[in-house]
C-alpha positions in Angstrom: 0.0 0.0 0.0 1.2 3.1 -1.1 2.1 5.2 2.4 -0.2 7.4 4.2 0.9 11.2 3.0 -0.4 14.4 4.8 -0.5 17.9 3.9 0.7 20.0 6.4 1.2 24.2 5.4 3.4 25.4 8.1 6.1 28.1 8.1 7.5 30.8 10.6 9.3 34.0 9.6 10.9 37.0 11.7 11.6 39.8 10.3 12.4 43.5 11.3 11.8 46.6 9.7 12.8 50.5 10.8 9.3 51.5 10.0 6.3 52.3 11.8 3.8 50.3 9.3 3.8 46.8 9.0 4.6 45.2 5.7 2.7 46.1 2.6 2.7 42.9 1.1 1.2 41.4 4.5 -1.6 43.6 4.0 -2.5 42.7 0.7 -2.2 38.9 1.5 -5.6 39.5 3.8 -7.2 41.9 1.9 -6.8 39.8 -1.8 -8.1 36.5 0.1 -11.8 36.8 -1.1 -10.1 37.2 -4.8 -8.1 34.3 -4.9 -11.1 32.4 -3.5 -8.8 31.7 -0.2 -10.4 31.8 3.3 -7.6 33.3 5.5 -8.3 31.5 9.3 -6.7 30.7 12.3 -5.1 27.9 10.4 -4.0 30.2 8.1 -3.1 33.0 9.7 -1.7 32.3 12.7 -0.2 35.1 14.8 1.6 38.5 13.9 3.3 39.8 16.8 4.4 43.5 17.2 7.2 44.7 19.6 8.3 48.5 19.7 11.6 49.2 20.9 13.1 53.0 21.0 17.0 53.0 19.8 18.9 56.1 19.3 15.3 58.0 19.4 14.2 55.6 15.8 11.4 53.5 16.4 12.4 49.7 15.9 9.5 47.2 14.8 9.8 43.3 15.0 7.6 41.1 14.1 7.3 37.4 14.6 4.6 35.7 11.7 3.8 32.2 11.3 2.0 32.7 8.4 1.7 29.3 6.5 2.5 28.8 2.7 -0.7 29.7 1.1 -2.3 27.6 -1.0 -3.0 27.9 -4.6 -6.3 28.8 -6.0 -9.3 27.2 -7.9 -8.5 28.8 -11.4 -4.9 28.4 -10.5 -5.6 24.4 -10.4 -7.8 24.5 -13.1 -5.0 26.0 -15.3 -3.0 23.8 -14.0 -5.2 21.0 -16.0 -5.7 22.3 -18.6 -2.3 22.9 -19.1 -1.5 18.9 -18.6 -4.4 18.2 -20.9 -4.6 20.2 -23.9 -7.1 18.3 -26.0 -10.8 19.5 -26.2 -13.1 16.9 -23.9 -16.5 17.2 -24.9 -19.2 19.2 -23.6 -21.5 16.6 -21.9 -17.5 15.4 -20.0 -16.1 18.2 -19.1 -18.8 20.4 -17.8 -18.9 17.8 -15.5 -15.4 17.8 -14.7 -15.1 21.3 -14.2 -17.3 21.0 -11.3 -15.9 18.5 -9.9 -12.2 19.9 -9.6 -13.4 22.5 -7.9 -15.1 20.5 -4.7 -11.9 18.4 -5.0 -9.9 21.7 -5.0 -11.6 22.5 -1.9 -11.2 18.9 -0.6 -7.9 18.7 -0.9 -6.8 22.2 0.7 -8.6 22.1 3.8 -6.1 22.5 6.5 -7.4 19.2 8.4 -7.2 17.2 5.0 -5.0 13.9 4.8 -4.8 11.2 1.8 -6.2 8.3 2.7 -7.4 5.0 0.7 -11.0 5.5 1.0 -11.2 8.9 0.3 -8.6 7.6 -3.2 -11.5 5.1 -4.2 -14.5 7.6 -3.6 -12.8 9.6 -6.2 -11.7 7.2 -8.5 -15.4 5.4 -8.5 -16.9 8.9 -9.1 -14.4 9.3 -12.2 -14.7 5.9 -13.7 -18.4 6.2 -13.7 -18.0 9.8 -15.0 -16.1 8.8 -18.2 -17.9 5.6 -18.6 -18.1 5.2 -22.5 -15.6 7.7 -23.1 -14.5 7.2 -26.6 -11.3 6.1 -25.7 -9.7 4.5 -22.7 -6.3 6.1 -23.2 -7.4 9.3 -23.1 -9.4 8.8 -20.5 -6.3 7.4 -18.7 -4.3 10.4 -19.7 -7.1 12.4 -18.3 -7.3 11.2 -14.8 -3.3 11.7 -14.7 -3.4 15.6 -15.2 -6.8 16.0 -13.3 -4.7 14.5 -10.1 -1.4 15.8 -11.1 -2.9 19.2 -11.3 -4.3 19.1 -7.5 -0.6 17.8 -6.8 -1.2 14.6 -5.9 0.2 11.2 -6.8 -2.5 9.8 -9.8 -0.9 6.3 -9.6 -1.0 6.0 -5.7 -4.8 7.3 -6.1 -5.5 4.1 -8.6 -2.9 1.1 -6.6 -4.7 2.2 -3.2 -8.3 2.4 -4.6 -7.6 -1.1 -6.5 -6.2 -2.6 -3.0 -9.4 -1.9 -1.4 -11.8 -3.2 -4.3 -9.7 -6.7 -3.6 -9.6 -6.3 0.0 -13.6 -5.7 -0.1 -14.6 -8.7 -2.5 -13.0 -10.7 0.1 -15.0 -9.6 3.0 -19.0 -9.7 3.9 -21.4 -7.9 5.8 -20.2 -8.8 9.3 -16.2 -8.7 8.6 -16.6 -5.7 6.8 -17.6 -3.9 9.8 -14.8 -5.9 12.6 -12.0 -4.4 11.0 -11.2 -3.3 14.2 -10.5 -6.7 15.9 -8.2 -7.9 12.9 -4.7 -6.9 11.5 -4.3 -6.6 8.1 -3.1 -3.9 5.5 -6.4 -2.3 5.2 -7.7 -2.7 8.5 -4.9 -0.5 9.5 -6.1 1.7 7.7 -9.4 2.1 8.3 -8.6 2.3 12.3 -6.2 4.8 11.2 -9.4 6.7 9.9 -11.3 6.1 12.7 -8.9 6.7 15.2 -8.3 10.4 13.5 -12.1 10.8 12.9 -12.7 10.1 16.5 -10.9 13.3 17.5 -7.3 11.4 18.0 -5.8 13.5 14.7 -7.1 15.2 11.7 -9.8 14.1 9.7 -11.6 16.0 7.1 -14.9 14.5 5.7 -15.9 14.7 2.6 -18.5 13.4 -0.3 -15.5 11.1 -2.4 -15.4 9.5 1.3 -18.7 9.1 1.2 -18.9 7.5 -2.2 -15.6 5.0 -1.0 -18.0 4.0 1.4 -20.6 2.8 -0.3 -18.0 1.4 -2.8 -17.0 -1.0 0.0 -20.4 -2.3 0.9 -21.2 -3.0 -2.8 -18.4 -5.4 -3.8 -18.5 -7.2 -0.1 -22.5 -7.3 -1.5 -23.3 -5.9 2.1 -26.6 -5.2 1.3 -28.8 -5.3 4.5 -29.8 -1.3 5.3 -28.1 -1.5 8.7 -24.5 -2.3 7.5 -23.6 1.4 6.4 -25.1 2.7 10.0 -22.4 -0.2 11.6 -19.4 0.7 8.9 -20.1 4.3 9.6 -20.1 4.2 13.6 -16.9 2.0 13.8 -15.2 4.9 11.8 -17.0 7.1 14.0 -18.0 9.1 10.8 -21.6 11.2 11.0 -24.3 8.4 9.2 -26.5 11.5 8.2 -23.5 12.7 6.4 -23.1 9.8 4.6 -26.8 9.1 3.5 -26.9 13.1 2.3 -23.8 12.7 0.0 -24.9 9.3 -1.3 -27.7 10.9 -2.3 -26.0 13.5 -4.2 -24.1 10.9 -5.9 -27.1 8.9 -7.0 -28.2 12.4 -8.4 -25.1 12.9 -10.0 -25.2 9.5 -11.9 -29.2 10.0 -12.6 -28.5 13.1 -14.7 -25.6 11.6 -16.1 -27.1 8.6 -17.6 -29.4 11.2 -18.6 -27.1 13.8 -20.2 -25.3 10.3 -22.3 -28.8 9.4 -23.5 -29.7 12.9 -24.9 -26.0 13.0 -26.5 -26.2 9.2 -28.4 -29.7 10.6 -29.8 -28.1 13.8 -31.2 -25.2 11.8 -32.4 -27.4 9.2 -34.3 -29.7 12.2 -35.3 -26.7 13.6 -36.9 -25.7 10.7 -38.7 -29.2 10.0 -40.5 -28.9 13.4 -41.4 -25.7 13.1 -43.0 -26.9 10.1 -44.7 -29.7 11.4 -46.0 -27.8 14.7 -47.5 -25.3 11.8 -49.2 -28.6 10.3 -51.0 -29.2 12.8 -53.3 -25.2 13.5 -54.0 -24.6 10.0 -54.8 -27.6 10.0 -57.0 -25.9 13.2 -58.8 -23.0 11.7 -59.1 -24.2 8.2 -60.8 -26.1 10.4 -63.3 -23.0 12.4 -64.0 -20.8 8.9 -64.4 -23.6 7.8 -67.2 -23.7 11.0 -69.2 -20.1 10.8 -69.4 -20.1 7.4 -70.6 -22.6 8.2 -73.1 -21.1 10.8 -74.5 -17.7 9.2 -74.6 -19.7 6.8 -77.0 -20.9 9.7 -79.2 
C-alpha cells in the first residue's frame, strides 16, 4: 500500500523593519483572500506579533509571523489542467469535470485534510463512472493523470490504493466488513487509522468522495442489509447523516448523467441519419454524371 501522506502548510518567519507600518505585502495577503477564492483563518493566519523598541530616538518594529504557505487557488488548479491536458473533452464530459475539480480543490486544501485510501476510491469510482463510455480508454487514462497531477497529488497512488481496497472488499462480507477493528491486516490498519483520527485522535476531514468510497466497499462485499452502512459508519466514527446526504447526491449525479449520455447518443445518431440522407441525393448526382459521361464518350 502506497504510504499514508499528509498535507501540512506550516512556516514561521521574523523579520524586522525601521518602519512604523507593517509590511505592505502582508496587507494585501488578507485583503486579496476573497479574490483568490482563499479563506484566511486561524489555520492560516496564525499570529503577527508586534514589539516596539526605542533605539537612538528611531522606532524599531519586529515582528514574529507564522504565516503558512498559502495555497493555490481554484482557477490556478484549473490552469494547471488544462495545461497537462490540452485536448478539447466534450461538452456533456467536461462540464462535469469542471465542477468536480473545484469541490476536489476545496477537498484537498482544507487545513485538516489527509490522503487516505477510502477517500482515493470515492474519487476514483466517481471518475470511472464519470467517463464511462468515453470514446477512448487512453485518453481517458491520460485524463485522470493531469486531473490529479494538477491538484498535486500522486495519480498512480490514487488508482494502486483504490484497486487494494476493491480486492480487499470482494473478500469480506457484511459482518467482517464492519470488525475491521478486531483484525490486522493492510487495510484494517487503515481504516482504524481513519477512525482513530475521525474520533478526534488527529485530523480528519470528511468529505463526499469518502462518502462514495463508502458505499463502494459495501457493494463489492454485497453488504446489502440497510443496517450495514449505520455499523461501517459508527466503527469509523463518521456522522451516518453525512453519509446518507452525500450518497444521495451521488445517486443524483449519476441520474442526470445517464441522462445527459442518452440525450448526447440521440443527437449523435440524429446527426448521422442526417448526413446520410444529405449523401442520398449526391450520390444519386453523381451516378447520373458517371452515365452521361459514358454516353457521351460513345458519341
Amino acid at each position: 500500500m502506497a504510504a499514508l501522506t499528509s498535507l501540512s502548510f506550516s512556516a514561521t518567519t521574523q523579520c524586522s523593519h525601521r518602519k512604523s507600518t507593517l509590511p505592505s505585502s502582508t496587507r494585501f495577503l488578507a485583503s486579496s483572500s476573497d479574490i483568490f477564492g482563499i479563506r484566511i483563518d486561524s489555520s492560516y493566519y496564525h499570529h503577527v506579533g508586534v514589539r516596539a523598541a526605542n533605539s537612538s530616538s528611531k522606532m524599531v518594529i519586529q515582528c514574529m509571523s507564522s504565516v503558512t504557505d498559502v495555497p493555490p487557488s481554484v482557477s490556478e488548479t484549473k490552469l494547471n489542467f488544462l495545461k497537462a491536458y490540452k485536448r478539447p473533452i466534450p461538452s456533456i464530459y467536461n462540464n462535469v469535470l469542471q465542477e468536480l475539480i473545484v469541490q476536489h480543490h476545496l477537498m484537498r486544501y482544507k487545513t485538516s485534510y489527509r490522503y487516505d485510501p477510502v477517500f482515493a476510491l470515492g474519487f476514483v469510482t466517481v471518475y470511472d463512472k464519470l467517463m464511462e463510455g468515453y470514446s477512448s480508454d487512453e485518453e481517458r487514462d491520460v485524463i485522470f493523470k493531469a486531473y490529479i497531477n494538477a491538484l498535486k497529488e500522486d495519480p498512480e497512488q490514487y488508482r494502486i490504493d483504490a484497486q487494494k481496497l476493491e480486492e480487499w472488499a470482494r473478500t469480506q462480507n457484511s459482518t467482517s466488513l464492519v470488525e475491521f477493528s478486531s483484525k490486522e491486516g493492510e487495510i484494517e490498519g487503515v481504516l482504524k487509522d481513519i477512525a482513530q483520527r475521525a474520533g478526534g485522535k488527529g485530523e480528519f476531514s470528511y468529505s463526499r468522495f469518502f462518502a462514495v468510497g463508502l458505499f463502494r466497499l459495501l457493494e463489492l462485499a454485497n453488504a446489502t442489509e440497510p443496517t450495514i452502512l449505520d455499523k461501517l459508519s459508527a466503527a469509523l466514527n463518521i456522522n451516518k447523516k453525512s453519509v446518507d446526504r452525500d450518497l444521495d447526491v451521488y445517486r443524483m449525479l449519476l441520474s442526470k448523467l445517464v441522462q445527459a449520455k442518452e440525450l448526447l447518443k440521440e443527437y449523435i445518431d440524429r446527426e448521422k441519419k442526417k448526413r446520410e440522407e444529405r449523401a442520398e441525393p449526391q450520390k444519386a448526382n453523381e451516378a447520373v454524371s458517371k452515365c452521361l459521361g459514358q454516353q457521351l464518350s460513345v458519341m
